[in-house]
C-alpha positions, 0 to 999 in steps of 0.5 A: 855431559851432553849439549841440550837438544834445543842448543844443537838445534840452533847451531844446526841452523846456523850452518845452513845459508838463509836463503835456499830455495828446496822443492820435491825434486831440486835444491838450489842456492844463489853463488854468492850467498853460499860464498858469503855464508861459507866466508862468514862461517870460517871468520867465526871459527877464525874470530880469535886469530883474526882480531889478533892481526893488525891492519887487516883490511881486506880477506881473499877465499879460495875455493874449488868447486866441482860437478858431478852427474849420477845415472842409477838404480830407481828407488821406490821413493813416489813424487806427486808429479809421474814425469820425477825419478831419481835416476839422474842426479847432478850436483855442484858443489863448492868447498872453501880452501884458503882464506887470507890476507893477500895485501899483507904479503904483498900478493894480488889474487892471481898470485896465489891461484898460481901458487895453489894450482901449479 
């Protein structure tokens, strides 16, 4: 009834980009291979669909990305360096929209962010 814990296990990583860099105070992942693996994730779930389009040279993303900035309670969580605290937290993060083929309705990408962000 249930997948084999071993199988989520590995559909667990694959949703992870390959090339994070996470310490005790800091995760952080280069632009670009977060945008690939994000690319790469949705043409996968979109296989079928995909293969069922003609001509298809070239796909644009759309993302909106947004930052956010905390100031909050202290935890009780020790790190071995004094100078850490969780009372500051800043994130980025980044969430794919839209993924098409602009060529094929006669759109340049500046078209569509206009459409989108109006």
């Amino acid at each position: 009834m249930y997948p084999a814990y071993h199988k989520i296990k590995v559909a667990k990583q694959l949703c992870y980009p390959s090339d994070v860099n996470v310490t005790e105070t800091c995760a952080e992942i280069k632009l670009q291979s977060l945008m690939d693996h994000a690319t790469m994730r949705l043409c996968k779930v979109q296989e079928d669909v995909l293969k069922s389009v003609r001509d298809l040279r070239t796909l644009d993303i759309i993302v909106k990305w947004g930052c956010e900035g905390a100031e909050q309670s202290r935890y009780k969580q020790k790190f071995s360096s004094e100078n850490c605290s969780y009372q500051s937290l800043f994130h980025i993060s980044m969430v794919p929209i839209h993924l098409m083929d602009l060529l094929s309705l006669g759109l340049s990408p500046l078209h569509t962010c206009i459409r989108f962000f109006e």
